[in-house]
N, C-alpha and C positions, 0 to 999 in steps of 0.2 A: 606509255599512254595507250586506252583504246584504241581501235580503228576508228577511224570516224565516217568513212564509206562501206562501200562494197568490199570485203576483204577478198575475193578474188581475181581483183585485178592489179594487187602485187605481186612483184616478181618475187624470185627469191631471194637477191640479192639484196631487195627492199623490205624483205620480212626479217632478213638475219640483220640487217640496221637500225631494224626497229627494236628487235631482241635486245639488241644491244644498248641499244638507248634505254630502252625502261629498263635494263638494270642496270641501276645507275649505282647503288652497291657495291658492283665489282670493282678492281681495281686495275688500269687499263691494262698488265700483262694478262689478269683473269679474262679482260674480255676480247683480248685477240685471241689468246689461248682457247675459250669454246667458240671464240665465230669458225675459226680455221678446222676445229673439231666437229662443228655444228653444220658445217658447210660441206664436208667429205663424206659427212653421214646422210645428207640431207635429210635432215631433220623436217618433221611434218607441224610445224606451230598450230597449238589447238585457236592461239588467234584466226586463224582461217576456218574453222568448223564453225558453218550455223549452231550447231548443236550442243557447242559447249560455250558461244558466247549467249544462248537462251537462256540455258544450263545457270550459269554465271547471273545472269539479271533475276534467275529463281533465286537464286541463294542470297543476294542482296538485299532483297527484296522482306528472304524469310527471317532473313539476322539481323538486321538491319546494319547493311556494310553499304560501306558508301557502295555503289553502283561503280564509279569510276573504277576505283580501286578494283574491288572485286573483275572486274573485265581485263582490267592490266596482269591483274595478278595469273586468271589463269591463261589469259592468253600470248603469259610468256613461257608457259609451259608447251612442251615440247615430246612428242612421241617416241619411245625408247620401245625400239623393236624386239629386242630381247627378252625386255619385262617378260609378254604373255606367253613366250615360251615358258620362261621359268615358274607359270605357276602353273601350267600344267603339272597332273600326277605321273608319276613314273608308269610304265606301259602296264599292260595289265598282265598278270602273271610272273610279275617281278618279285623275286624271292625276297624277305625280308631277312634280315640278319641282325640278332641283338647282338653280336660280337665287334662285328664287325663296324654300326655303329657306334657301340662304347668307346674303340677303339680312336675312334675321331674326334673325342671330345676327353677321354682319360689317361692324358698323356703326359710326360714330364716337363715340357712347356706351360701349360696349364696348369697343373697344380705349383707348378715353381711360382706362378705370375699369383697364382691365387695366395701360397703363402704371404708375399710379400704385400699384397692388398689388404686382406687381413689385417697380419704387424701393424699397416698403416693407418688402418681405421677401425682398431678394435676398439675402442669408446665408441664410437658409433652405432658399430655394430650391438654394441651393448645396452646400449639406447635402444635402437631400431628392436631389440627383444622386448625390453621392458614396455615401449613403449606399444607394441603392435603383437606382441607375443609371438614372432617370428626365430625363429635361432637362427645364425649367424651363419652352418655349415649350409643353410636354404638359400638364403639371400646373395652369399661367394657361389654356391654354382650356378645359379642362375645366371648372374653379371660372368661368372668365365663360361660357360656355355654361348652365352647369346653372344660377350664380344670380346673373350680374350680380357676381360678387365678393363676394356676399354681400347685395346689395341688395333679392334677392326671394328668400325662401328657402320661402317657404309659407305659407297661413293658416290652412289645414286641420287641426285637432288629428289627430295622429297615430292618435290610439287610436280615433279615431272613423272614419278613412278605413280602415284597417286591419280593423277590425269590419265595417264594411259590404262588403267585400270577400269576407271570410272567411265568413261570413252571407246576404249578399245579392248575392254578383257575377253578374254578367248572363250568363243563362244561353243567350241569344243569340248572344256570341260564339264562334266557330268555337273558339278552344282554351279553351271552359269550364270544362271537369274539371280540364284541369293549370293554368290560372290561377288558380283556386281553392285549390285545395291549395298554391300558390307562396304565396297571403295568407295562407292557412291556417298556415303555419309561418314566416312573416314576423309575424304576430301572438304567436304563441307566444314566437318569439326575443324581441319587442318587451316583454312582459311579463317576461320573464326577465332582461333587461336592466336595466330600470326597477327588478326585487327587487336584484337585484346590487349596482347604486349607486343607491338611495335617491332616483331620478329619481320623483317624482308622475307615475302613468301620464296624468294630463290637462290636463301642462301645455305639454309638448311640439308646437310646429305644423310642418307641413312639408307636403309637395304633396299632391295628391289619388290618390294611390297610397301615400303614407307614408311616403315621403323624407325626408329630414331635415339640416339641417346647409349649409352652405357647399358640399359637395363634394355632396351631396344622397344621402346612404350610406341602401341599408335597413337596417334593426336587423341581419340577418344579415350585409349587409358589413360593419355597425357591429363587429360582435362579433370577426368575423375580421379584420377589417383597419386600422380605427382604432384611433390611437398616442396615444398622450402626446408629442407631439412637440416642448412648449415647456419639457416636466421639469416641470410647477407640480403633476404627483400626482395629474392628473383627463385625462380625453378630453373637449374640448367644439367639437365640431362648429358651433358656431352662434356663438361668439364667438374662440374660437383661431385665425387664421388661422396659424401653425404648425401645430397639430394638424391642421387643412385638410388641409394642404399635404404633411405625412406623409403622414397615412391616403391618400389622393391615388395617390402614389409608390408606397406599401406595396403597396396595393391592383393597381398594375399589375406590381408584380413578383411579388405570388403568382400574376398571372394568362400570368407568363410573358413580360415585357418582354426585350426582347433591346437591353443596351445600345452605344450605338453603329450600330443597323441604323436604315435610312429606315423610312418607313413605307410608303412606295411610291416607285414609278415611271412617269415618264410612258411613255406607250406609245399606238403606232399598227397598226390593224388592214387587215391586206390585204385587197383586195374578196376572195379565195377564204379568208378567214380562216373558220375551223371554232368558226362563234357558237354553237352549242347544245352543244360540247363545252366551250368553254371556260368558259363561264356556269354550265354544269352544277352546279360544286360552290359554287354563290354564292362568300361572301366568306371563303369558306375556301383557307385558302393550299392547293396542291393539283399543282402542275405546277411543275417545273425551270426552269430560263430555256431549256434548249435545247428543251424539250418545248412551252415557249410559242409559243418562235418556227417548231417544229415548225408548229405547230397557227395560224399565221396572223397573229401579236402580233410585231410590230417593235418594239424595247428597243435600247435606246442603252447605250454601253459598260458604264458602271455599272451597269446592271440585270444584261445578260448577264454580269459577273463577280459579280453575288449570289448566294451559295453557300447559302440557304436557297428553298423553296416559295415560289410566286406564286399571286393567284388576279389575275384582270379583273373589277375591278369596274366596274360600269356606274351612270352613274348620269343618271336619264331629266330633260328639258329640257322636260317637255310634252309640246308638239306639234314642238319644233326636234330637230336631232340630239343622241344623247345623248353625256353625255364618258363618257371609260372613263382608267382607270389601272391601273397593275400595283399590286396590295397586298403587303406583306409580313406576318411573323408579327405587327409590330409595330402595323400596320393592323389585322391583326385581335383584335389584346389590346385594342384602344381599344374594340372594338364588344363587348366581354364588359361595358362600362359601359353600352352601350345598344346593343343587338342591331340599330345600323343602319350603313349605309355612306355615307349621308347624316349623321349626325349623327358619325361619324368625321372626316370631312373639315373638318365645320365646328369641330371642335377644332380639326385640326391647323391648318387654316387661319386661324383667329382666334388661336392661339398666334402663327402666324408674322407677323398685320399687329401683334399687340401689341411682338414684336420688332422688327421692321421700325423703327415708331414711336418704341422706346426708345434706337435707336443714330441713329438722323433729327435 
């Protein structure tokens, strides 16, 4: 339940009782188990912030959510000190390594679990192409990239990573204002969500950002872009691997999948190749194939008969030389999942040894 006074004249042992009370979902080993967690860590309830129960009567207010609820729900949310370290950037001057991440995601664990995901939902998958024009090696590494297939999908209650975000993101990092305001309404969708389908806003867990799911969707791609993809009359991200495997598909085709195009090209750069022009528009498709090779980029037949943009993407080895590729549009609909060109690749890439494997 809300506060119904001054919330700073609970103690704490009267806040972690009230926690407990309003969720009344758990079941009571669940809730001795985080009072005794909640209580070692002392936990900062956004129940006690003016700021987030205002917060909370805006969003009620603009969605039209009950007010009660709405103020229950975030103020059983709780400050997780770790979050905003973790979304700071790595220090500046940190070497990048494409090897060395590949390494962490194309591994024999991974392609083994992706095999056997596959086997088990290849009508689906088969579907999820015809229906979205996605292929099958796109949609396995993405689901074994982001969770193992489902194997790790997050511990972090959603509501609580979300809040501290929204609340407390680190004001240290370089794009603060607009990462803020991204939680800021990734929280709001996430409540909205939760009133929609009768989801308990605290029972949900997913990464330390607020991910959630198999596919690891936030509440706003949740909204847009996950299906009902097995017919059973519900979206469940966490257990449907159908549903996955839609929202997945769906997901790249609102964002623009071109079916049928590669996702790149290999490609070799002249010593007089024109590197600060061609880099220029990062990993945004951006140059013709004749304008590539204009500009220094040697492309094998197939590339120069590609009738959409190119960009060159680079991707740094350390201290060793870097690789580079031609990307296509389809390259860069993968990275609107995660704005990098490193973790594009290790899709595509772990897509193709999990195929590789399945016809082996």
């Amino acid at each position: 339940m809300p506060h119904p006074g001054p919330a700073r004249t609970l103690s704490r042992r009267a806040v972690t009782t009230l926690l407990i009370a309003a969720g009344a979902s758990w079941t009571g080993a669940e809730a001795k188990k985080r009072s005794k967690s909640a209580d070692a860590a002392e936990p900062s309830p956004y129940l006690l912030r003016d700021d987030a129960m205002r917060w909370a009567d805006e969003v009620a207010e603009r969605r039209g959510l009950d007010v009660q609820w709405t103020r229950q729900a975030v103020g059983q949310a709780v400050f997780l000190r770790q979050v905003p370290r973790l979304m700071l950037p790595p220090a500046r001057g940190t070497a990048k390594n494409w090897r060395a991440y590949r390494s962490r995601f194309i591994d024999a664990t991974r392609i083994g679990a992706g095999v056997r995901f596959w086997q088990r939902n290849r009508d689906v998958l088969a579907r999820a192409q015809s229906d979205y024009g996605v292929p099958p090696e796109i949609i396995v590494g993405i689901i074994g990239v982001e969770t193992i297939y489902g194997q790790n999908m997050g511990s972090f209650r959603v509501i609580d990573a979300l809040a501290t975000l929204t609340f407390d993101f680190p004001p240290e990092h370089p794009r603060a204002v607009e990462r803020q305001a991204y939680f800021n309404g990734e929280l709001e969708q996430f409540l909205s969500l939760c009133a929609r389908t009768d989801m308990v806003p605290t029972q949900p867990l997913g990464s330390y950002a607020g991910a959630m799911g198999m596919p690891q969707f936030m509440p706003s791609s949740w909204v847009k872009y996950a299906v009902d993809f097995d017919g059973d009359g519900q979206i469940d991200l966490w257990q449907s691997q159908a549903d996955a495997i839609g929202s997945v598909a769906n997901y790249f085709k609102g964002y623009g999948w071109q079916p049928g195009m590669p996702t790149h090209y290999p490609v070799r750069l002249a010593p007089e190749a024109d590197m600060s022009t061609l880099l220029a528009p990062d990993i945004l498709p951006s140059f013709t194939p004749q304008r590539f090779m204009e500009l220094g980029a040697v492309l094998n037949a197939d590339a120069q008969a590609h009738t959409g943009p190119l960009a060159l993407i680079e991707l740094q080895n350390g201290g060793a030389e870097p690789s580079y590729v031609a990307g296509t549009q389809n390259f860069y609909v993968i990275t609107r999942y995660n704005w990098s060109s490193y973790y594009a690749m290790a899709v595509i890439e772990l897509g193709q040894a999990v195929e590789s494997a399945l016809r082996s």
